[in-house]
Short mmCIF file of the C-alpha atoms (twelve columns), coordinates in Angstrom:
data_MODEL
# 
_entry.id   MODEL 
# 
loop_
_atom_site.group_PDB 
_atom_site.id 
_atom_site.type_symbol 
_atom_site.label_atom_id 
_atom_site.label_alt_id 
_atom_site.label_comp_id 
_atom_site.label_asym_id 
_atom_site.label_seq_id 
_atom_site.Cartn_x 
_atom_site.Cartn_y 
_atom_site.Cartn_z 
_atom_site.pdbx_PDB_model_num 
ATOM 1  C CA . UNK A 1  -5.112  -1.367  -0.339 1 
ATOM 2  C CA . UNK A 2  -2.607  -3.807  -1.132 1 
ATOM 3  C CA . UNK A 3  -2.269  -5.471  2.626  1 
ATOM 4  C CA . UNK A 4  -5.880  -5.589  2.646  1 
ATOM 5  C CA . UNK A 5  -5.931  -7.651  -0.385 1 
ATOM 6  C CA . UNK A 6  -2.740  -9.616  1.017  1 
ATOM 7  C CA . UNK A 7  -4.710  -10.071 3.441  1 
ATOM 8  C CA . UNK A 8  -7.828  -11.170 2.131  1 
ATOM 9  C CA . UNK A 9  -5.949  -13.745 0.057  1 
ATOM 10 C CA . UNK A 10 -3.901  -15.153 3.095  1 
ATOM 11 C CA . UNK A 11 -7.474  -15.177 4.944  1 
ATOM 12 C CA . UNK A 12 -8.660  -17.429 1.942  1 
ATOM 13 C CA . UNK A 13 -6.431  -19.663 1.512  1 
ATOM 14 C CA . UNK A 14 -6.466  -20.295 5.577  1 
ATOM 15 C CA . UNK A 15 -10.185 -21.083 5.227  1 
ATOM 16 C CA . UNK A 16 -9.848  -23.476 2.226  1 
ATOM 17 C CA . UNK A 17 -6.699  -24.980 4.093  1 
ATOM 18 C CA . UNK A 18 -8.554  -25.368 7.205  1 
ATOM 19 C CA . UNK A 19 -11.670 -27.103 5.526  1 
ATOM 20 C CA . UNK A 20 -9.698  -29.426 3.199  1 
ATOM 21 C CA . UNK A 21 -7.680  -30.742 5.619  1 
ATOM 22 C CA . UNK A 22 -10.970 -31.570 8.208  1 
ATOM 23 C CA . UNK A 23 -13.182 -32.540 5.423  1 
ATOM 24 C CA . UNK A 24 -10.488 -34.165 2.491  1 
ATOM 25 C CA . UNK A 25 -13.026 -32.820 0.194  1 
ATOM 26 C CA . UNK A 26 -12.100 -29.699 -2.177 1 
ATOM 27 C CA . UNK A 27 -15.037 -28.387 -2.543 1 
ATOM 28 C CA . UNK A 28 -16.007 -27.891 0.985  1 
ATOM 29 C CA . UNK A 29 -12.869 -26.212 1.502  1 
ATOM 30 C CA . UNK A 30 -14.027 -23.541 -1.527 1 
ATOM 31 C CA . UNK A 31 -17.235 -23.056 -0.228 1 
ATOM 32 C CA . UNK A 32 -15.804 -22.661 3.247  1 
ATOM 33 C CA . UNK A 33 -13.231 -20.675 1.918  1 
ATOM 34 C CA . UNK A 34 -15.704 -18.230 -0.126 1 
ATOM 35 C CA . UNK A 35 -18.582 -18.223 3.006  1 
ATOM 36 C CA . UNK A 36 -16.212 -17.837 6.080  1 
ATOM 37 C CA . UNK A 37 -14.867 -14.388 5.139  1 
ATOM 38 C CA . UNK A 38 -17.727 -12.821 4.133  1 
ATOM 39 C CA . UNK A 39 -20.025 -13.859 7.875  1 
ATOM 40 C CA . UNK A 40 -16.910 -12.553 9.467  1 
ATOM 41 C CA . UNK A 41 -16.615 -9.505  7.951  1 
ATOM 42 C CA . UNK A 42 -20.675 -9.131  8.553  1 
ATOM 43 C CA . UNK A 43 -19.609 -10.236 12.648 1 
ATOM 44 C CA . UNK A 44 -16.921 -7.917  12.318 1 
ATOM 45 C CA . UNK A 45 -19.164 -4.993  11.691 1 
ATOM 46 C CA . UNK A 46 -21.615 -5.418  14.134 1 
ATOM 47 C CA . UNK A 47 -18.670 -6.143  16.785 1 
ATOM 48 C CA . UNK A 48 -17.076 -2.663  15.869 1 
ATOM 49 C CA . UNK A 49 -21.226 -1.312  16.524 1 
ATOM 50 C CA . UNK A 50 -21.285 -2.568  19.617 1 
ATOM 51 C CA . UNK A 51 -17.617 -1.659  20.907 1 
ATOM 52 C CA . UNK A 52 -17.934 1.819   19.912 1 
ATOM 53 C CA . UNK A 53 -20.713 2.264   21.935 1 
ATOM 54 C CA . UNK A 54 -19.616 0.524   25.069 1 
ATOM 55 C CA . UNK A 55 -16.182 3.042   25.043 1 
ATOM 56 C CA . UNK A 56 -18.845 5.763   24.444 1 
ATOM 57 C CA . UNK A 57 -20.782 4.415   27.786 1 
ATOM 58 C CA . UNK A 58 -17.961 3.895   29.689 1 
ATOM 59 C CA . UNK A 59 -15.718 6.648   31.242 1 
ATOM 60 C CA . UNK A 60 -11.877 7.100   29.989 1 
ATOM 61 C CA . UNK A 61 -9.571  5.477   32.716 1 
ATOM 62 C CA . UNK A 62 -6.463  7.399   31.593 1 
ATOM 63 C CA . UNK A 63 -8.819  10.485  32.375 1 
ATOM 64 C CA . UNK A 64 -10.296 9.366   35.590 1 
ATOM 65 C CA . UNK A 65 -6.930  7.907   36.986 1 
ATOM 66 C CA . UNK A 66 -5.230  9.625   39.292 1 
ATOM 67 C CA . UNK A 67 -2.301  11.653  37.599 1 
ATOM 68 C CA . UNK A 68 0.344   12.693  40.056 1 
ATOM 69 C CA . UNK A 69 2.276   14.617  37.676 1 
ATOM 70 C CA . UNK A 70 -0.826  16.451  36.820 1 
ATOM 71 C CA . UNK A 71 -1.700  16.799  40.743 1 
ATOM 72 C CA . UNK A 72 1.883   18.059  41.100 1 
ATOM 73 C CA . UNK A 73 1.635   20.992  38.430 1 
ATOM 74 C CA . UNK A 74 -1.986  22.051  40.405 1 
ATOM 75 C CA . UNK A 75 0.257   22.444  43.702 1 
ATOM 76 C CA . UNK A 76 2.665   24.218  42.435 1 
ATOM 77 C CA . UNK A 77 -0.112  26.694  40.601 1 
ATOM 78 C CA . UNK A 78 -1.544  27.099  44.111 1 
ATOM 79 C CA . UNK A 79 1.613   28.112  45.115 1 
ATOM 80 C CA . UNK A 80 2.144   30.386  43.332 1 
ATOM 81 C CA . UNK A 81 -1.571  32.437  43.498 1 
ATOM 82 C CA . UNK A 82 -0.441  31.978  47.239 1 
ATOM 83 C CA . UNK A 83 2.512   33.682  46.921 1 
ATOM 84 C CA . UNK A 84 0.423   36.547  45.179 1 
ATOM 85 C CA . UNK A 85 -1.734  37.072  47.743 1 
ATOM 86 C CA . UNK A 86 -1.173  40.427  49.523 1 
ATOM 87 C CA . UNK A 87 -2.828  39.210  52.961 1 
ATOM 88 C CA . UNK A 88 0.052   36.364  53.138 1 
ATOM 89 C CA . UNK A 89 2.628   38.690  52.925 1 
ATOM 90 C CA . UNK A 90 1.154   40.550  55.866 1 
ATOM 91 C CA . UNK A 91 0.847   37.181  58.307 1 
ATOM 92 C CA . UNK A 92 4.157   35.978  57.451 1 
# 
């Protein structure tokens, strides 16, 4: 809780900063300050929304990828039901 607060206060004082020093008037700067956090909190929820659901649409790549490691440990698994089956033995 405390870094968000840091936070929020470093985010505030960036804002009243930011309009000051464009406009040279204080107040701007406090009502910039006090409205510029708050819409981009509101943008930053609906941004979450709408990322969410595009990693929900879209498949995993670390899943899809090819693994080789993974392919590896399926050989050697193969191998070894091969090496299990009693009709080998008898053509080798």
């Amino acid at each position: 809780m405390a870094k968000t607060v840091s936070f929020a206060a470093v985010h505030f004082c960036v804002a009243f900063s930011v309009g000051y020093l464009m406009t040279g008037d204080v107040m701007i700067g406090g009502a910039l300050a006090m409205v510029e956090p708050a819409v981009n909190t509101v943008a930053y929820y609906f941004h979450e929304k709408v990322w969410n659901r595009s990693e929900k649409a879209s498949p995993k790549t670390a899943d899809t990828a090819f693994n080789p490691l993974k392919a590896l440990n399926q050989l050697k698994a193969l191998n070894q039901l091969r090496a299990l089956n009693p009709l080998k033995a008898l053509n080798a």
